[in-house]
N, CA and C atoms as a LAMMPS dump frame, in Angstrom:
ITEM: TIMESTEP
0
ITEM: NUMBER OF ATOMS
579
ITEM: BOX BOUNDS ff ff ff
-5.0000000000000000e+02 5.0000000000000000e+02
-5.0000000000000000e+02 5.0000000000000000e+02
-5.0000000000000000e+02 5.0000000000000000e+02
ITEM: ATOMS id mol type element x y z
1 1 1 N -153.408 348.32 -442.628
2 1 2 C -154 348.217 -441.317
3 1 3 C -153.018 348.717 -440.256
4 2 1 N -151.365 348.118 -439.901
5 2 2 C -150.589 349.042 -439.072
6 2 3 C -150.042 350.18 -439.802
7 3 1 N -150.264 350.369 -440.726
8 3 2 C -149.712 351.015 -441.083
9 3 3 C -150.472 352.799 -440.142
10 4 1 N -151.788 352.688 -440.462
11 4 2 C -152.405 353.748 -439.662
12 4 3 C -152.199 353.424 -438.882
13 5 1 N -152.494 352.611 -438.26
14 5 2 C -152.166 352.294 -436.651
15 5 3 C -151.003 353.199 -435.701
16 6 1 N -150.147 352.923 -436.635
17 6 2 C -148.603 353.478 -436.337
18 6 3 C -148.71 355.062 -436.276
19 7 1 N -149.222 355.484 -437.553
20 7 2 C -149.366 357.103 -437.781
21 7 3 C -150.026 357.813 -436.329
22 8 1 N -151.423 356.777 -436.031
23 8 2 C -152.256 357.233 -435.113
24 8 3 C -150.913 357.519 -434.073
25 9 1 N -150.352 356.559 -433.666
26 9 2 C -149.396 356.645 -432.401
27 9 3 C -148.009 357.583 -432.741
28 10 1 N -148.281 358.133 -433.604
29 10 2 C -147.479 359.52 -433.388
30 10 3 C -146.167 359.165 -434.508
31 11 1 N -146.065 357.969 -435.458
32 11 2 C -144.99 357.641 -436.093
33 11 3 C -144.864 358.224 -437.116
34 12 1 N -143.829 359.357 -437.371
35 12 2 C -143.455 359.855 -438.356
36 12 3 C -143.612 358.917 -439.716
37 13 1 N -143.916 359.489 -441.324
38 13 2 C -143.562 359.464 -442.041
39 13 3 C -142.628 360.039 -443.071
40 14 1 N -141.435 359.161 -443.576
41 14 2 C -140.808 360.018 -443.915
42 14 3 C -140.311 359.717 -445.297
43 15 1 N -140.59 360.149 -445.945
44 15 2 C -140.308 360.959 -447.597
45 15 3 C -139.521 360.669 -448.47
46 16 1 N -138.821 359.368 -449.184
47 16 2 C -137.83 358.839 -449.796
48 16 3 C -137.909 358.794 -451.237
49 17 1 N -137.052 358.969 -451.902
50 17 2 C -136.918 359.445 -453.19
51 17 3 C -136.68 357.964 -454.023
52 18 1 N -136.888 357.491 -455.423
53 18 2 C -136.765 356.646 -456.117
54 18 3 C -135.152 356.527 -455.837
55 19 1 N -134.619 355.23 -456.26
56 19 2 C -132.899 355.096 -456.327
57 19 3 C -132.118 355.229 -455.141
58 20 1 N -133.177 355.578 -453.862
59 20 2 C -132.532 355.821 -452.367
60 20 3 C -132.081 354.665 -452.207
61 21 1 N -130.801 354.663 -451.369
62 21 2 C -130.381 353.143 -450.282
63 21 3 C -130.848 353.46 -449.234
64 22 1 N -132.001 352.412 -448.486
65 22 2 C -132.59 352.197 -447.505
66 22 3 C -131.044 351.972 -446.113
67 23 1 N -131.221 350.963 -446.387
68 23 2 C -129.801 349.801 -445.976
69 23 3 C -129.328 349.081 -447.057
70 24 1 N -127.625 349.084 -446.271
71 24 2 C -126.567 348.014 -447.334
72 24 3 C -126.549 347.18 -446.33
73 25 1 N -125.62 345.993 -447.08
74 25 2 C -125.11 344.999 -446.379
75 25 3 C -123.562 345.377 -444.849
76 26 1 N -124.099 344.778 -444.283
77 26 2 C -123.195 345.235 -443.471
78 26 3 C -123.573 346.557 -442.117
79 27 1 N -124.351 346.959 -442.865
80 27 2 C -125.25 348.11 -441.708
81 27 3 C -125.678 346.931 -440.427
82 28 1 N -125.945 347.605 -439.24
83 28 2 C -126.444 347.264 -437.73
84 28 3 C -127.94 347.908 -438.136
85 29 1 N -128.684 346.877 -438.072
86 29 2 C -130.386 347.078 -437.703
87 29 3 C -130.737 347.784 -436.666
88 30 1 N -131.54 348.502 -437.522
89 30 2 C -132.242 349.652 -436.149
90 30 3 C -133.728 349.762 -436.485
91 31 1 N -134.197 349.686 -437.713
92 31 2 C -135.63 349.979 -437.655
93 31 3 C -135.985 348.71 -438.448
94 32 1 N -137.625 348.699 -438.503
95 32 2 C -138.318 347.79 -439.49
96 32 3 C -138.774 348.912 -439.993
97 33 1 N -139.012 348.351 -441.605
98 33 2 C -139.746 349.827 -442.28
99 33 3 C -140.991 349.065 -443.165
100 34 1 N -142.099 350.214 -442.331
101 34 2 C -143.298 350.216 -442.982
102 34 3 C -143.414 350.851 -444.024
103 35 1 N -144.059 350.148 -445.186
104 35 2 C -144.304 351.286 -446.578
105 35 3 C -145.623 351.652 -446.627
106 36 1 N -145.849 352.915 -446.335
107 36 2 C -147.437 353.514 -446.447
108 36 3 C -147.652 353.852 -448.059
109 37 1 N -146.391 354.04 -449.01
110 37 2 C -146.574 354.48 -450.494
111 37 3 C -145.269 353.919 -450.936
112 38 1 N -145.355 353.474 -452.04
113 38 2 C -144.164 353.078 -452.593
114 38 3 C -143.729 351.977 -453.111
115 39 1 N -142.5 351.241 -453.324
116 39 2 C -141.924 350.531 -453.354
117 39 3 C -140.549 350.024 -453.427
118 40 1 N -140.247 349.359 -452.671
119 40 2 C -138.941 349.094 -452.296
120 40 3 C -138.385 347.652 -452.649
121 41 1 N -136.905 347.045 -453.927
122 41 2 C -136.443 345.79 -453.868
123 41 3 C -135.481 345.661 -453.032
124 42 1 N -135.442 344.657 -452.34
125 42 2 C -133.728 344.201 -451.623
126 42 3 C -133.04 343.521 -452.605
127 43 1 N -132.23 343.494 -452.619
128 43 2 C -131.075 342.823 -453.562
129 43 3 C -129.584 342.289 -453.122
130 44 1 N -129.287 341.65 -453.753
131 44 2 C -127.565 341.459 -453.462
132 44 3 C -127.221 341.696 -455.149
133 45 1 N -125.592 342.28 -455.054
134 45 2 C -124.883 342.466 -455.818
135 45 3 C -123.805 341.434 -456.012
136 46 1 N -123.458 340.933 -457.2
137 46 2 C -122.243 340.184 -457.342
138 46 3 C -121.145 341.064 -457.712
139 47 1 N -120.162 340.26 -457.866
140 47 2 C -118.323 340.961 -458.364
141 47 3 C -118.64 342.061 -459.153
142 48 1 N -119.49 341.263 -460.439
143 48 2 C -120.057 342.428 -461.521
144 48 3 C -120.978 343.321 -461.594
145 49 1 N -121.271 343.645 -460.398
146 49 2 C -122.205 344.736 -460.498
147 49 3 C -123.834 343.83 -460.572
148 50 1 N -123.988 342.611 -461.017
149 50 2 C -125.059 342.589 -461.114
150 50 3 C -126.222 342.301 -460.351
151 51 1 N -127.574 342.548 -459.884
152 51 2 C -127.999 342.547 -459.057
153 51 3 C -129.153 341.471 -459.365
154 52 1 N -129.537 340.52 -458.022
155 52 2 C -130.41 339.437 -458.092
156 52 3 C -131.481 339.818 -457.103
157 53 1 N -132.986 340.094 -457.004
158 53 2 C -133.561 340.532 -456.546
159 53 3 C -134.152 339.209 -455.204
160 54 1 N -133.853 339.976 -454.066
161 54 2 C -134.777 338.925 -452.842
162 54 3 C -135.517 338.766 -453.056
163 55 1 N -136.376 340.012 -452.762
164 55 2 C -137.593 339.89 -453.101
165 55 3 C -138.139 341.979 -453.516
166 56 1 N -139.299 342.334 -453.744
167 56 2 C -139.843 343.318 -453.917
168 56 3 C -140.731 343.506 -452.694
169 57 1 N -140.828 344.928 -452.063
170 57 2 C -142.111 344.959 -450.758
171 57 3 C -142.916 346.154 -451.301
172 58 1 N -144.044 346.377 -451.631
173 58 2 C -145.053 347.268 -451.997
174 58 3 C -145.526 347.875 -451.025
175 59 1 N -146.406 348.965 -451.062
176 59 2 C -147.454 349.298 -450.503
177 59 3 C -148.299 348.426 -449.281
178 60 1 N -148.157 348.699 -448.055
179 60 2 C -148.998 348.062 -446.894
180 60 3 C -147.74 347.066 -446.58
181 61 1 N -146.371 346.775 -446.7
182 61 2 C -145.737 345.587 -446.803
183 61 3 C -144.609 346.186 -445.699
184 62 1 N -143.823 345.281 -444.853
185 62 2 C -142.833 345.93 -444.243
186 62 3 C -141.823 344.917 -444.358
187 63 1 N -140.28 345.712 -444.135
188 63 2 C -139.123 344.649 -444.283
189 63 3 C -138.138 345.467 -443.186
190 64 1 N -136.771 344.355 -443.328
191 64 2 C -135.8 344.897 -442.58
192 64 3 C -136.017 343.834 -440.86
193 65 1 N -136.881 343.355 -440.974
194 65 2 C -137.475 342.822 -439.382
195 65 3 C -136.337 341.737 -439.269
196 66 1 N -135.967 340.451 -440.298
197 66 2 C -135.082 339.443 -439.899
198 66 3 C -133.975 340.077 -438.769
199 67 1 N -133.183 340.985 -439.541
200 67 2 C -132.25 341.305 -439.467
201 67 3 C -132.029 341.917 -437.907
202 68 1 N -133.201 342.756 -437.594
203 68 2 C -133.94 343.375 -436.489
204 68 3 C -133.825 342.372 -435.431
205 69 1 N -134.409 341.29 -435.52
206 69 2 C -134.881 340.163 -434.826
207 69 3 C -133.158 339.543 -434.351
208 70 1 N -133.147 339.1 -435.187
209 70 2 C -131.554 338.252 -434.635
210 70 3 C -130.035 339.06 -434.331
211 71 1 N -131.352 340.589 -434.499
212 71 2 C -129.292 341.723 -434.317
213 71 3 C -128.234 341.181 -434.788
214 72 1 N -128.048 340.832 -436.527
215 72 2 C -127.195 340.503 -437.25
216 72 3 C -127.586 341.555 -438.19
217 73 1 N -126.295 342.169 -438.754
218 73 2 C -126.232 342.92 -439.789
219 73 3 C -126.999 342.144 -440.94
220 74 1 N -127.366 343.546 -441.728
221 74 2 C -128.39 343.573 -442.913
222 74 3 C -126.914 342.317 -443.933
223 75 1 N -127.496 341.439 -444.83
224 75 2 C -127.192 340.896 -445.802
225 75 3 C -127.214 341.303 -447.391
226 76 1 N -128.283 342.849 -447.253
227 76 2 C -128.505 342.632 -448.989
228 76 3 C -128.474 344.293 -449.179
229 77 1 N -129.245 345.319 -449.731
230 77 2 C -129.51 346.302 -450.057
231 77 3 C -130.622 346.576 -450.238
232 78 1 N -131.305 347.661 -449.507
233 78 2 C -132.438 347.468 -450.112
234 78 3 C -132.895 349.302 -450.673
235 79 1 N -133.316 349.183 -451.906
236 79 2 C -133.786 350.178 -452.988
237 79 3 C -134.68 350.803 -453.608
238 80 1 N -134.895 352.448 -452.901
239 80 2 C -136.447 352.411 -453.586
240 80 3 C -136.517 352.283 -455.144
241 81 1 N -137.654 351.95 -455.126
242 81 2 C -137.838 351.779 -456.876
243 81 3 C -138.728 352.554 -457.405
244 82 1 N -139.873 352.883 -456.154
245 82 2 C -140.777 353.815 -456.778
246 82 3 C -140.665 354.854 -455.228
247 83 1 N -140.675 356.547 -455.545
248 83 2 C -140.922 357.287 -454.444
249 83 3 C -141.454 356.828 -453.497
250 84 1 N -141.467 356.931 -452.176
251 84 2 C -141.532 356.051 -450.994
252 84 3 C -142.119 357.144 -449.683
253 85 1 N -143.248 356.61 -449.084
254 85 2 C -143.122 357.173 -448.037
255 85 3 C -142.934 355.69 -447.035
256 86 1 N -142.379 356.179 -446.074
257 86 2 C -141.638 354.559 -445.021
258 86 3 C -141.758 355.422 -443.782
259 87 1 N -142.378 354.395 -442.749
260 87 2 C -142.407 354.786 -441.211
261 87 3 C -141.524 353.564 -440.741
262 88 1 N -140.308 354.229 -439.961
263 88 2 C -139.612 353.359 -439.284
264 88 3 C -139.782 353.276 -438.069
265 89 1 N -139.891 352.128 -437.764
266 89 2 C -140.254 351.877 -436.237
267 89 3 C -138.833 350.657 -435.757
268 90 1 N -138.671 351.526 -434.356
269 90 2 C -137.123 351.217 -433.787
270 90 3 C -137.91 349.772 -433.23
271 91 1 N -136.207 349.014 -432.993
272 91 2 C -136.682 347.696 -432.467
273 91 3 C -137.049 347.254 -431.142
274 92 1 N -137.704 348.539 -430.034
275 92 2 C -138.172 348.515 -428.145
276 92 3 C -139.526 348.304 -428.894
277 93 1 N -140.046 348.958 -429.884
278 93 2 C -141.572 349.664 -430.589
279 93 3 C -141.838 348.064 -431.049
280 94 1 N -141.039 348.119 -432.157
281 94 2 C -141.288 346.606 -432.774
282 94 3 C -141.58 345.452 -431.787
283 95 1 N -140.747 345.23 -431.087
284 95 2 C -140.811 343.827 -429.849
285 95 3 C -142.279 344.287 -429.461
286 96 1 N -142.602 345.548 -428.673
287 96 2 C -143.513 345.869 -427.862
288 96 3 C -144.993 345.59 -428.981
289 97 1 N -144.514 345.864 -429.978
290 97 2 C -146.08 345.747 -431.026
291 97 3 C -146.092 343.894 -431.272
292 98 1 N -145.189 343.148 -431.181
293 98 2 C -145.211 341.744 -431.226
294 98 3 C -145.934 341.221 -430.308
295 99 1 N -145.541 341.789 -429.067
296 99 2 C -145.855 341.39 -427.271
297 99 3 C -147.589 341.266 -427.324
298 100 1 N -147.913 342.96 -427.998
299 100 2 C -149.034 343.461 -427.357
300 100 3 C -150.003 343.193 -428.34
301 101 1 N -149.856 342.206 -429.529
302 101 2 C -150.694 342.29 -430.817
303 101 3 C -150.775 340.761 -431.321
304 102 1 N -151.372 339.771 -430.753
305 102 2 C -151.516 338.641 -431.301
306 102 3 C -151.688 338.763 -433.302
307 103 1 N -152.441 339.498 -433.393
308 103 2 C -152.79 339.212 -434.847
309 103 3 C -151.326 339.86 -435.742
310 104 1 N -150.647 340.699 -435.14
311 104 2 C -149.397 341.515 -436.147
312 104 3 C -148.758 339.8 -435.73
313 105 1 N -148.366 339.482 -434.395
314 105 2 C -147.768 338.72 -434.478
315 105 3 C -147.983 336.921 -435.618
316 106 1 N -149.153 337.383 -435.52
317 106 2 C -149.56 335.984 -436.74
318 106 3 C -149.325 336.247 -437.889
319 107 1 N -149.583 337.479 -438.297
320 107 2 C -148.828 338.339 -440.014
321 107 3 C -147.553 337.496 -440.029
322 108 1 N -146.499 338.053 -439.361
323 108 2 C -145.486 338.711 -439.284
324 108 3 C -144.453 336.455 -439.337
325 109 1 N -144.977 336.193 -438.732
326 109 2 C -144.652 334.536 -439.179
327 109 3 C -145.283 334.227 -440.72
328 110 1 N -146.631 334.794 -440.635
329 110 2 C -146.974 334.273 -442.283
330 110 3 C -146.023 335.156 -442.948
331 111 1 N -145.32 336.406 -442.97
332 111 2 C -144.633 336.71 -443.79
333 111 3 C -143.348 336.082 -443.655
334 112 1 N -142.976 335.643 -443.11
335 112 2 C -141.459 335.085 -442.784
336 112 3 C -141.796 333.934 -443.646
337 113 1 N -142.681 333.045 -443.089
338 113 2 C -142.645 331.963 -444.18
339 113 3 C -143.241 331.816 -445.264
340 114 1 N -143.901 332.536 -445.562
341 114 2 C -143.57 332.606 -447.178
342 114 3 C -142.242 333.331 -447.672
343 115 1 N -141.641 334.265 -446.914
344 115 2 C -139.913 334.555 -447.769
345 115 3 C -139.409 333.299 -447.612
346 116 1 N -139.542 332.725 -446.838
347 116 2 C -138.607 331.544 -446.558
348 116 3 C -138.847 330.425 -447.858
349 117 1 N -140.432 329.911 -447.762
350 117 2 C -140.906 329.211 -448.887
351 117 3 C -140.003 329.745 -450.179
352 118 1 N -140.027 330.961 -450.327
353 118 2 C -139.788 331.776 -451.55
354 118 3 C -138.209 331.647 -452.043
355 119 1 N -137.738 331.534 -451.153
356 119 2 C -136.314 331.465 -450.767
357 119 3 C -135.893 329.943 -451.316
358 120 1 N -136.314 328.972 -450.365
359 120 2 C -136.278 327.571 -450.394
360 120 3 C -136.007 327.419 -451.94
361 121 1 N -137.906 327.84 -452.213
362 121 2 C -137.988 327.288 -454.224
363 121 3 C -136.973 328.177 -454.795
364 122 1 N -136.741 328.871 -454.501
365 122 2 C -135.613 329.812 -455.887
366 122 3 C -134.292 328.668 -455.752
367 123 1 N -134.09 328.617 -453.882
368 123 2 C -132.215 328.075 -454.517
369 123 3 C -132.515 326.483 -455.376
370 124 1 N -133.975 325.992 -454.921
371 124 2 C -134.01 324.778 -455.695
372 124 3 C -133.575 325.014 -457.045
373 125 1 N -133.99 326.259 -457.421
374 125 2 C -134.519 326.347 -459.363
375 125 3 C -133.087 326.863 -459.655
376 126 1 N -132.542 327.483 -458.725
377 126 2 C -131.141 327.79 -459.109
378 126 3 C -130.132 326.971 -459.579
379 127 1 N -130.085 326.324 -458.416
380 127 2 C -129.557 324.876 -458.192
381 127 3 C -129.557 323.629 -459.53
382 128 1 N -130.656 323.788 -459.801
383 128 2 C -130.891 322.359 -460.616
384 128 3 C -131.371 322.509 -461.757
385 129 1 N -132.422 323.764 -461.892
386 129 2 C -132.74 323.249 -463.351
387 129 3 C -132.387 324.501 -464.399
388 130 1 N -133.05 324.424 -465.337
389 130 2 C -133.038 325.103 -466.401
390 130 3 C -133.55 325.907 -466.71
391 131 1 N -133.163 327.058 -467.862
392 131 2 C -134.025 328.325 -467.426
393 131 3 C -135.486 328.375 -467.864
394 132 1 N -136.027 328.002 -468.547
395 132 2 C -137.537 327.685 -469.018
396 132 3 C -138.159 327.302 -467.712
397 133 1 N -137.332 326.788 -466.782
398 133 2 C -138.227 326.038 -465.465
399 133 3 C -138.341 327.303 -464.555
400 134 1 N -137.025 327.594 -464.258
401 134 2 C -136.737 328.942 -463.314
402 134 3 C -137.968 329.755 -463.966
403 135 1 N -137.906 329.936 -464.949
404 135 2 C -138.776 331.347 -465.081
405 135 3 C -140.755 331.028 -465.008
406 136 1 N -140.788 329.748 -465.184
407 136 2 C -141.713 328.992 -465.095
408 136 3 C -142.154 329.017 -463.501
409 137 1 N -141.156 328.288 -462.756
410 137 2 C -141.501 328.705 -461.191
411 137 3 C -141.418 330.04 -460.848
412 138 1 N -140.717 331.07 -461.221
413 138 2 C -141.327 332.28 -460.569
414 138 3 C -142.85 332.924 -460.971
415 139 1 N -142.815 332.701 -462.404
416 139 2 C -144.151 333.322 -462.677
417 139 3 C -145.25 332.52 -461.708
418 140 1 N -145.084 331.312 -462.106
419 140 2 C -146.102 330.36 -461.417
420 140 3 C -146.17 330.743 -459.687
421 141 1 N -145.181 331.001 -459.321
422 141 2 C -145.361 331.64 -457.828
423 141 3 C -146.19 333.313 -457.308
424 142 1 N -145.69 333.945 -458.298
425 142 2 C -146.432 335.494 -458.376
426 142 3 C -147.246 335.235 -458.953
427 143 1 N -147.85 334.85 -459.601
428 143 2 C -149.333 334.614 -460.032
429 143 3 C -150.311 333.887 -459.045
430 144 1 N -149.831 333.263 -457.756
431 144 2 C -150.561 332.485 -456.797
432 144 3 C -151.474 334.122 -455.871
433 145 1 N -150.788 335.727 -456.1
434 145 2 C -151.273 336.236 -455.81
435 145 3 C -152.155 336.698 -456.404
436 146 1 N -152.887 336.48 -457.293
437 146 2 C -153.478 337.456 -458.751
438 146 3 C -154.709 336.454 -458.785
439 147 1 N -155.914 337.104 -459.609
440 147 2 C -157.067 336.433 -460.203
441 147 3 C -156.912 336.143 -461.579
442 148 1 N -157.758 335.26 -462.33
443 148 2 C -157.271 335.491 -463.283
444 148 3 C -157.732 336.527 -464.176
445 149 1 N -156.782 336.489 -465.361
446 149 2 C -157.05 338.008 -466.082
447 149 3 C -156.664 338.875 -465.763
448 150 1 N -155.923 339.006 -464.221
449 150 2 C -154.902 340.046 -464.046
450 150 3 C -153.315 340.257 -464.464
451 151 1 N -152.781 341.136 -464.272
452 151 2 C -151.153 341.135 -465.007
453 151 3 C -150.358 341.523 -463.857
454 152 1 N -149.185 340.079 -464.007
455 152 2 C -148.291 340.266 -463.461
456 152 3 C -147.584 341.667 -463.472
457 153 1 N -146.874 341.773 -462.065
458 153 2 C -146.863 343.811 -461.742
459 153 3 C -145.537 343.36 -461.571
460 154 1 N -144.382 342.872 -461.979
461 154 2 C -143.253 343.023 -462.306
462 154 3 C -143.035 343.205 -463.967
463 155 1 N -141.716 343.698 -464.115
464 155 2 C -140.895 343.862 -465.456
465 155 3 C -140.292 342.617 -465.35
466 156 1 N -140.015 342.64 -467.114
467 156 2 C -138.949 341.559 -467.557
468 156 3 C -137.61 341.488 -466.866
469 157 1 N -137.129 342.71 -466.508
470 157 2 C -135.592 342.662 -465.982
471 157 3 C -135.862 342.227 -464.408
472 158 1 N -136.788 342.719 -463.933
473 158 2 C -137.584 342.071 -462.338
474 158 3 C -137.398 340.849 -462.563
475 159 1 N -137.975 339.897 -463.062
476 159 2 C -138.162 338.608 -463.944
477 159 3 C -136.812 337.951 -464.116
478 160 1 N -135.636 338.713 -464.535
479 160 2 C -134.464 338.214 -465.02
480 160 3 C -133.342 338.183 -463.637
481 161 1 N -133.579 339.694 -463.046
482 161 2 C -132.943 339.278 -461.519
483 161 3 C -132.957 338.733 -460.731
484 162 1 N -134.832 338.211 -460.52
485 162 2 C -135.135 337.182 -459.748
486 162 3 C -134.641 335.977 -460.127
487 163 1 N -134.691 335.548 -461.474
488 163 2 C -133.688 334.248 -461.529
489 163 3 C -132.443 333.967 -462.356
490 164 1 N -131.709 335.087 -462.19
491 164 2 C -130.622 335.116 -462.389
492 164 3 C -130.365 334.859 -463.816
493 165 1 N -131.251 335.225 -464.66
494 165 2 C -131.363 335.009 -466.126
495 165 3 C -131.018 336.208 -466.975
496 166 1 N -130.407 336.312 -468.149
497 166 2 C -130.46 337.839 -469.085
498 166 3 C -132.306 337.84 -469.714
499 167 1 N -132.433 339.278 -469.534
500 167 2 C -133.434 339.943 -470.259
501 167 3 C -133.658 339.033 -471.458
502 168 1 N -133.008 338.58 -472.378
503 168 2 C -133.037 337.958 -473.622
504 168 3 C -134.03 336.917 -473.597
505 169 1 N -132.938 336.076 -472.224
506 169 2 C -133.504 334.411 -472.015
507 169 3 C -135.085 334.889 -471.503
508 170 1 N -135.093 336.009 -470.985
509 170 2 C -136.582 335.986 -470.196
510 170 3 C -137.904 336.115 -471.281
511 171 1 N -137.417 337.44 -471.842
512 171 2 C -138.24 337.433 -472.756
513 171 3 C -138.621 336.352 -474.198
514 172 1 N -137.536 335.565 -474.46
515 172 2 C -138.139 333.976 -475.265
516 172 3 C -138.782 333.187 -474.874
517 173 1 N -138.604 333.417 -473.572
518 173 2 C -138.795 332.142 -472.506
519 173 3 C -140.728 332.516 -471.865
520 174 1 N -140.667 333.801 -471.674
521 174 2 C -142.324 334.371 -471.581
522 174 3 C -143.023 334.155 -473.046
523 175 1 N -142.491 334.196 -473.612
524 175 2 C -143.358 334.073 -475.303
525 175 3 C -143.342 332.543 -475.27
526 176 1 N -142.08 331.705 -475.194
527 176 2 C -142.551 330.451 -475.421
528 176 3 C -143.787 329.578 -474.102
529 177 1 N -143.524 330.449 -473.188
530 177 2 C -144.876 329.899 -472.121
531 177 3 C -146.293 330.079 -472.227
532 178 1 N -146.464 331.897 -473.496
533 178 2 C -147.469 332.482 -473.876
534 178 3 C -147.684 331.251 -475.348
535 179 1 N -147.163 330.329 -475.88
536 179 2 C -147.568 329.666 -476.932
537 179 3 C -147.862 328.634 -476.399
538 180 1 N -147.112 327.631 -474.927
539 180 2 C -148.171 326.72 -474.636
540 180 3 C -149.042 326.955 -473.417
541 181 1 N -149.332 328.057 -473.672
542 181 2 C -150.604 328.275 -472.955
543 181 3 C -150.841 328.46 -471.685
544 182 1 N -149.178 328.617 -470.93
545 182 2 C -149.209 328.559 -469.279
546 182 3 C -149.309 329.837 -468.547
547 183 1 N -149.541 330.812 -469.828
548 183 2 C -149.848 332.125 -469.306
549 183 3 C -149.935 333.191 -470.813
550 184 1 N -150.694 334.575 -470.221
551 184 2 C -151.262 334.96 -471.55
552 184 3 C -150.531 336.496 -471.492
553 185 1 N -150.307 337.078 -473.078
554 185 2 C -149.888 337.743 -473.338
555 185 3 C -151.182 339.328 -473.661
556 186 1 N -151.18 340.178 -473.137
557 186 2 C -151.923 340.859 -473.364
558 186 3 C -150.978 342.367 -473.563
559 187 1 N -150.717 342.91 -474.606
560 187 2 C -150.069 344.422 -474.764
561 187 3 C -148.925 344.458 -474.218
562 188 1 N -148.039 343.363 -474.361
563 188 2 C -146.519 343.288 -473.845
564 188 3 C -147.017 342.95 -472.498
565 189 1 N -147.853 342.745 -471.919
566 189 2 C -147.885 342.59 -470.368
567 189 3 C -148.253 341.027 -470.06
568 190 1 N -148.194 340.747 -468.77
569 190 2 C -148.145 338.639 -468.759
570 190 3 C -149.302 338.653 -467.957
571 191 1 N -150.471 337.923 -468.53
572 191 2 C -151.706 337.95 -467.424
573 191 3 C -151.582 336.722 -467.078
574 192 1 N -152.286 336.305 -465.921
575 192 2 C -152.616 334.83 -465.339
576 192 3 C -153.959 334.5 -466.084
577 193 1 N -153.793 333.177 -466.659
578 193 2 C -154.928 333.109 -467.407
579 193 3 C -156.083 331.927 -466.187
C-alpha cells in the first residue's frame, strides 16, 4: 500500500543485489527502507563470526525506522538475502508521512510492537529455557502468521540463528515436534497444522 504510494510521489527505486550490506552497526541513520521486492535479515554478529537473526523483513515490509527515530546509530546489519528492490525514504519524508498519515502512523506502532513482543519472548527463551522450548516458541510464533496447511517460509539455519541453536539441534528438535504432533512435516518443509 505505501509502498506505491511512495513510487507515485516520485521515490526512486533502487536495485540491490543478494549478500548486499544495507547498514552495519555503527552507521548514522539516514533512510527507512521500503521493500517493494525482496528480502532483507538484520542480524548481529558475535566474536565468531556467528550470526543471530533479529528478525527477517519481506516484501511490502520496511525497517531501519528505530534507529531513524531516536538518531542513534544502527545496532545490527542488515542483509539482502533475496535480490531487492528498496525505496529509501530520508528522515524530513519519513516524520512528514507520520504527521500527515494517521493510518501509516497506526502500522508503524503495530510494527514496533510486535518487534518488541518478538524481542521480549526470544530474550525470555534465551535466558531460561531449553532448546526444544526455544525452537518450540519460535515456530509457535511464525506460525501465528500462517493458515493452516501452510509452510513455514524460513530455513532450518533461519530457525537456528533465530535461537541461537546449531542446525543439528534444530533439525531433531523439528522432527521431534513433527512426532508429537505440534506441527507437520510435509517434503522436508514445516506446515502449521
Amino acid at each position: 500500500m505505501y509502498i506505491q504510494l511512495l513510487i507515485d510521489k516520485g521515490y526512486p527505486v533502487k536495485k540491490i543485489e543478494k549478500d548486499s550490506i544495507i547498514y552495519e552497526p555503527g552507521m548514522q541513520p539516514r533512510f527507512v527502507y521500503f521493500i517493494r521486492r525482496g528480502e532483507v535479515r538484520m542480524v548481529t554478529v558475535n566474536d565468531e563470526g556467528k550470526e543471530f537473526i533479529q528478525g527477517i523483513f519481506k516484501t511490502g515490509q520496511y525497517f531501519g525506522e528505530p534507529a531513524l527515530i531516536l538518531n542513534r546509530p544502527y545496532l545490527a546489519y542488515t542483509i539482502v538475502n533475496k535480490d531487492a528492490e528498496i525505496i529509501q525514504v530520508d528522515r524530513k519524508s519519513f516524520f512528514s508521512l507520520l504527521e500527515t498519515d494517521p493510518a501509516f502512523s497506526i502500522n508503524l506502532i503495530k510494527v514496533l510492537s510486535n518487534r518488541l513482543f518478538y524481542k521480549s519472548m526470544m530474550l525470555e527463551e534465551l535466558a531460561s529455557e531449553k532448546a526444544a522450548h526455544r525452537l518450540e516458541t519460535i515456530i509457535n510464533y511464525l506460525f501465528l502468521d500462517l493458515q493452516s496447511g501452510e509452510r513455514l517460509k524460513v530455513t532450518r539455519q533461519d530457525l537456528a540463528d533465530m535461537t541461537g541453536l546449531r542446525v543439528e539441534t534444530v533439525i531433531r528438535g523439528v522432527k521431534q515436534l513433527a512426532n508429537e504432533g505440534l506441527l507437520q512435516l510435509a517434503g522436508g518443509k514445516i506446515m502449521k497444522i
